[in-house]
C-alpha positions in Angstrom: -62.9 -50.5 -37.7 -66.1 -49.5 -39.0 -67.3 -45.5 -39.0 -70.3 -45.6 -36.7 -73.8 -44.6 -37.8 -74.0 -40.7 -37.9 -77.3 -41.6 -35.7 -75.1 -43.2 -32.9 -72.1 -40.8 -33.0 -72.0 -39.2 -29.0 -73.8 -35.9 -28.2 -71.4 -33.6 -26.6 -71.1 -29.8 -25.2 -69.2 -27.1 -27.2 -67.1 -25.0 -26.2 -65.7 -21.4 -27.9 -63.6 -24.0 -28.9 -65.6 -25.0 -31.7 -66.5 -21.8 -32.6 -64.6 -22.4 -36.1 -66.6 -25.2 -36.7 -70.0 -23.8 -35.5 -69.4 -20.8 -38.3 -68.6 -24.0 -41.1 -71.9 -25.8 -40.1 -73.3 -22.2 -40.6 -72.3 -21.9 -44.2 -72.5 -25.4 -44.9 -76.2 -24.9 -44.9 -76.6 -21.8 -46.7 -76.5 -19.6 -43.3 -73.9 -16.4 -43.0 -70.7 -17.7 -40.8 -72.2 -15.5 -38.0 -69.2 -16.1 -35.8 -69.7 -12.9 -33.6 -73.2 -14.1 -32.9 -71.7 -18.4 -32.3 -68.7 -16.8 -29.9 -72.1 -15.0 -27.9 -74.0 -17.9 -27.8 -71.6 -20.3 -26.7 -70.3 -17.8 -24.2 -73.8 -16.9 -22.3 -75.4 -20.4 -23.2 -75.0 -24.2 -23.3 -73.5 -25.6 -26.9 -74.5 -29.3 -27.8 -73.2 -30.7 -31.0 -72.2 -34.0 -32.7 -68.4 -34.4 -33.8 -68.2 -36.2 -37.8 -65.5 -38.5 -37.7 -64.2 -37.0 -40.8 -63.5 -33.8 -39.1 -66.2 -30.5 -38.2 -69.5 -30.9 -36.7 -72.7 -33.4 -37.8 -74.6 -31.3 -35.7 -75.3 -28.3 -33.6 -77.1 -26.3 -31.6 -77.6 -23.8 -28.4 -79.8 -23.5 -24.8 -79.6 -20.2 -23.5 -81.1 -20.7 -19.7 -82.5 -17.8 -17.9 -83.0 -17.6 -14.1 -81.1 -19.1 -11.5 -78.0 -21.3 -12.4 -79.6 -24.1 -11.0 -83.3 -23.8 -11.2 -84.0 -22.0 -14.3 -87.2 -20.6 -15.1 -87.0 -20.9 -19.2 -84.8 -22.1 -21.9 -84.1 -20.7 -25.5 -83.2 -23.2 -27.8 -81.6 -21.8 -31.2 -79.1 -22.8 -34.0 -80.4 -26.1 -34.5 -78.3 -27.0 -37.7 -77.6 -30.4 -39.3 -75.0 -31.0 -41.8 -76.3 -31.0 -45.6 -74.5 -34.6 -46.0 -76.4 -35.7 -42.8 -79.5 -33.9 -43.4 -83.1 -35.9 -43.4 -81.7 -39.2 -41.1 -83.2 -38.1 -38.0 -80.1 -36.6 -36.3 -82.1 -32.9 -35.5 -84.8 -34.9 -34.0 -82.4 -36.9 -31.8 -80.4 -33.9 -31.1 -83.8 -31.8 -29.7 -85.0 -34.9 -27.6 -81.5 -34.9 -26.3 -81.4 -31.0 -24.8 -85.8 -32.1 -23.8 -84.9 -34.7 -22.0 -81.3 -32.4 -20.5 -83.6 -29.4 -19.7 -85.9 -31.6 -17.8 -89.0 -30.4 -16.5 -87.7 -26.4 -17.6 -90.0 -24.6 -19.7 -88.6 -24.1 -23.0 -89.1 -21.8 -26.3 -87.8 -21.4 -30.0 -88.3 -19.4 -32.7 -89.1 -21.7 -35.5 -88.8 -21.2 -39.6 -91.4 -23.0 -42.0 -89.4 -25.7 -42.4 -88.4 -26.9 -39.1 -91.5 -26.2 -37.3 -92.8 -29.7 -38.2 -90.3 -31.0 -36.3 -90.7 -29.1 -33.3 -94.6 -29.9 -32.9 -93.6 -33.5 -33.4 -91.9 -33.1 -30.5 -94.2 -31.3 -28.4 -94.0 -27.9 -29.0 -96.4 -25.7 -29.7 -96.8 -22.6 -31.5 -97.8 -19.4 -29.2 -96.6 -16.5 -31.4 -95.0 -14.5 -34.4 -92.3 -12.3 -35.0 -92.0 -10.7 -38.2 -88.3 -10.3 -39.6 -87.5 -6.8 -41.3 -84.4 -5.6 -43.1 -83.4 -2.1 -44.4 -81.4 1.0 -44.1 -83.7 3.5 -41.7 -85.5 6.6 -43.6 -85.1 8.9 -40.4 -88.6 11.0 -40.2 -88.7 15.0 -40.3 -86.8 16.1 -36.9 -89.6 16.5 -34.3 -89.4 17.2 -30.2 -89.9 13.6 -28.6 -89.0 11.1 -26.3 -85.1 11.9 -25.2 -82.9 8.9 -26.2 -78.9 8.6 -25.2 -76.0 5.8 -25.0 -76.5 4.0 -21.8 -73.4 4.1 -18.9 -72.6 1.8 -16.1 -74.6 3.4 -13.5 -77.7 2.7 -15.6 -77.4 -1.5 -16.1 -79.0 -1.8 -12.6 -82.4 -0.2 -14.1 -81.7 -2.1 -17.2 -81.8 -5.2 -15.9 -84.8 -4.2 -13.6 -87.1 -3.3 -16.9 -85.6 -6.5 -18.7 -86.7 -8.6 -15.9 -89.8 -7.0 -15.8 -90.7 -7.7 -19.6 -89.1 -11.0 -20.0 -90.3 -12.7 -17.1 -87.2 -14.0 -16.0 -83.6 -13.1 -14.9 -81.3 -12.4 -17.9 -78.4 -10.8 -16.0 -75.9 -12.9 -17.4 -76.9 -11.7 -20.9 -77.4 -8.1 -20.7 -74.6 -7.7 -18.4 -72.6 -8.9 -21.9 -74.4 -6.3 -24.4 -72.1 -3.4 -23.6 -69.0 -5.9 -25.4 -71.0 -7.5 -27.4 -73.2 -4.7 -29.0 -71.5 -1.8 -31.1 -74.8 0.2 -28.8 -76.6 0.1 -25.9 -79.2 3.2 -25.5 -81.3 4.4 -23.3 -85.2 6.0 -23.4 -85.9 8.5 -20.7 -88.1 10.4 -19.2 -88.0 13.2 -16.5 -84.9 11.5 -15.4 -86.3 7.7 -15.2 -85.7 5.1 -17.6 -88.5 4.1 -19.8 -86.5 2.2 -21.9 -83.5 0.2 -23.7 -82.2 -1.2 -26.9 -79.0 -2.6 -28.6 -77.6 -2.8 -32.0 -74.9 -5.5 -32.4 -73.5 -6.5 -35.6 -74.1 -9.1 -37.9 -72.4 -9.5 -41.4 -73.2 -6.5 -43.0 -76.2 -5.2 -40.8 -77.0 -3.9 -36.9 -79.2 -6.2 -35.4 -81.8 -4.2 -33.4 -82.6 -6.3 -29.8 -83.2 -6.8 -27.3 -85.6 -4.1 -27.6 -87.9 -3.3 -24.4 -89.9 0.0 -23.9 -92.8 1.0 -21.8 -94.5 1.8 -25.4 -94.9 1.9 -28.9 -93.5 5.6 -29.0 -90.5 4.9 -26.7 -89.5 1.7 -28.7 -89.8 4.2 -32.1 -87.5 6.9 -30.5 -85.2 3.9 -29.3 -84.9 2.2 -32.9 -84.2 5.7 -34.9 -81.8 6.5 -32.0 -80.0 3.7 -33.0 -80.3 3.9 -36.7 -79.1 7.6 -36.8 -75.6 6.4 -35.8 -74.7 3.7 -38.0 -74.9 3.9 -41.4 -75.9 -0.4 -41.8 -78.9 -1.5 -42.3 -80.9 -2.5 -40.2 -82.8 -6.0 -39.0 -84.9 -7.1 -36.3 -87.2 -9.1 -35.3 -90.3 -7.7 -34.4 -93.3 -9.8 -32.3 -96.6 -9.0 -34.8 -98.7 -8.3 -31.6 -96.7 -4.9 -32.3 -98.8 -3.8 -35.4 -98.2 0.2 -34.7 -94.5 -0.2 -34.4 -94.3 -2.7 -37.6 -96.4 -0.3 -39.2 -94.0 2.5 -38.5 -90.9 0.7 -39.5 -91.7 0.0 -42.9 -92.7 3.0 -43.6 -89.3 4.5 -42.4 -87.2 1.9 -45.1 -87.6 -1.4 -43.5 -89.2 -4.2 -45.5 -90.7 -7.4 -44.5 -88.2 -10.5 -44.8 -89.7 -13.5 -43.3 -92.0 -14.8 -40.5 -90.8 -17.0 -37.2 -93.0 -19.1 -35.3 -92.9 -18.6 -31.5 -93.3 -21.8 -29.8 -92.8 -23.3 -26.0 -92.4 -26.7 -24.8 -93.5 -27.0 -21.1 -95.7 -23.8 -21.0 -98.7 -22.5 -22.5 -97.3 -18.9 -23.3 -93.9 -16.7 -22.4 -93.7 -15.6 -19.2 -93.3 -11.5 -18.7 -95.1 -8.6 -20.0 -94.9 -9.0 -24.0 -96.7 -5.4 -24.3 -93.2 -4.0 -23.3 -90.9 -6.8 -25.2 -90.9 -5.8 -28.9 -87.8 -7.8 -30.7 -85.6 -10.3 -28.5 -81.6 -10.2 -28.5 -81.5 -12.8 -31.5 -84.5 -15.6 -32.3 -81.4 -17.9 -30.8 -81.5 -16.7 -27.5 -85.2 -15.6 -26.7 
């Protein structure tokens, strides 16, 4: 019997699974393994991916869908990888229309490198942002009274989700209620008492990813990234929306040096829904 066309092979969901696999399609296209991050994604979100007959994965990616199970208000689409032996015969472009035409009339959003952002605004998307990507260990600044910072507990997820909510637009519960196992932190901003603020750092490879990372201001989100940084001794790397210039700014002169640029882009909606003033790096460009 013949192998069929890689362009007619069945689109199916993952599952945890296929983690193993997910992590090979990783490295097979020059990414870091990143299986804590594949094991989250696939967890919290939907996994659609194209079996190779001769064993792993064609194909892959995630939709993370926020807002009620069966009316959501927004999907983030991320770790859209082909195969290099499958690359350039239209598999990613069947693959996105695939989770478009699943995701039906939901809003959706991406955070796009150079090269696949062609793809994406042949398919409709279009570009309604930037996030900067920095990388380094934190330079902590000369100790100085400020805005109180501590590790969140229980009791405080209630008011977390509230301001997440708030900034994003949309109901993450089923996210953030996963940071505390996911993340090796979860800390708070406060002030006389009330919550101003939160941020996570959850590993990846060798560094602490810093997001999601949602404050009531530029001097909050500061106190809530050196919190963070002054208990690990990784560096550090987030992913910082450019509208954020003070708070970019700040970070690079603290040790943290630009390493690439993401285009934001939605599908469905003219921009992000939420309050981006208060949103300053998401959980991971995969998830929104």
């Amino acid at each position: 019997m013949p192998t069929p066309s890689s362009t007619a092979l069945p689109i199916r969901r993952l599952t945890l699974r296929d983690l193993a696999a997910c992590a090979d399609l990783s490295e097979d296209r020059g990414w870091p393994r990143e299986e804590h991050k594949w094991g989250f994604l696939l967890t919290a979100g939907k996994g659609y991916g194209i079996d190779d007959p001769d064993g792993g994965l064609v194909a892959a990616c995630v939709v993370t869908e926020y807002g009620l199970q069966d009316r959501p208000d927004l999907g983030a689409i991320g770790m859209v990888l082909v195969a290099e032996r499958h690359a350039r015969q239209g598999i990613g472009r069947r693959l996105m229309r695939h989770i478009v035409s699943e995701m039906n009339t939901t809003p959706l959003t991406l955070h796009a490198t150079p090269y696949g952002r062609p793809l994406y605004e042949e398919l409709g998307f279009k570009v309604t942002g930037h996030a900067e990507m920095l990388r380094g260990h934190f330079t902590p600044e000369e100790t100085k009274p400020g805005i109180a910072t501590r590790s969140a507990t229980a009791e405080d997820l209630t008011t977390i989700l509230q301001l997440d909510e708030e900034a994003f637009g949309a109901d993450r519960t089923h996210l953030i209620t996963r940071l505390p196992a996911f993340a090796d932190q979860l800390r708070v901003a406060e002030e006389n008492g009330r919550i101003i603020g939160y941020a996570a750092a959850w590993p990846n490879m060798d560094t602490h990813v810093v997001g999601p990372l949602i404050a009531r201001d530029t001097p909050t989100a500061q106190a809530l990234v050196a919190s963070l940084a002054a208990h690990t001794d990784r560096p550090l790397r987030t992913d910082i929306d450019v509208r954020h210039e003070e708070l970019l700014v700040w970070a690079k002169e603290h040790g943290l040096a630009s390493v690439d640029f993401n285009a934001v882009m939605t599908y469905g909606i003219g921009e992000l829904p939420g309050d981006w003033s208060r949103r300053f790096a998401p959980l991971t460009v995969a998830a929104g």
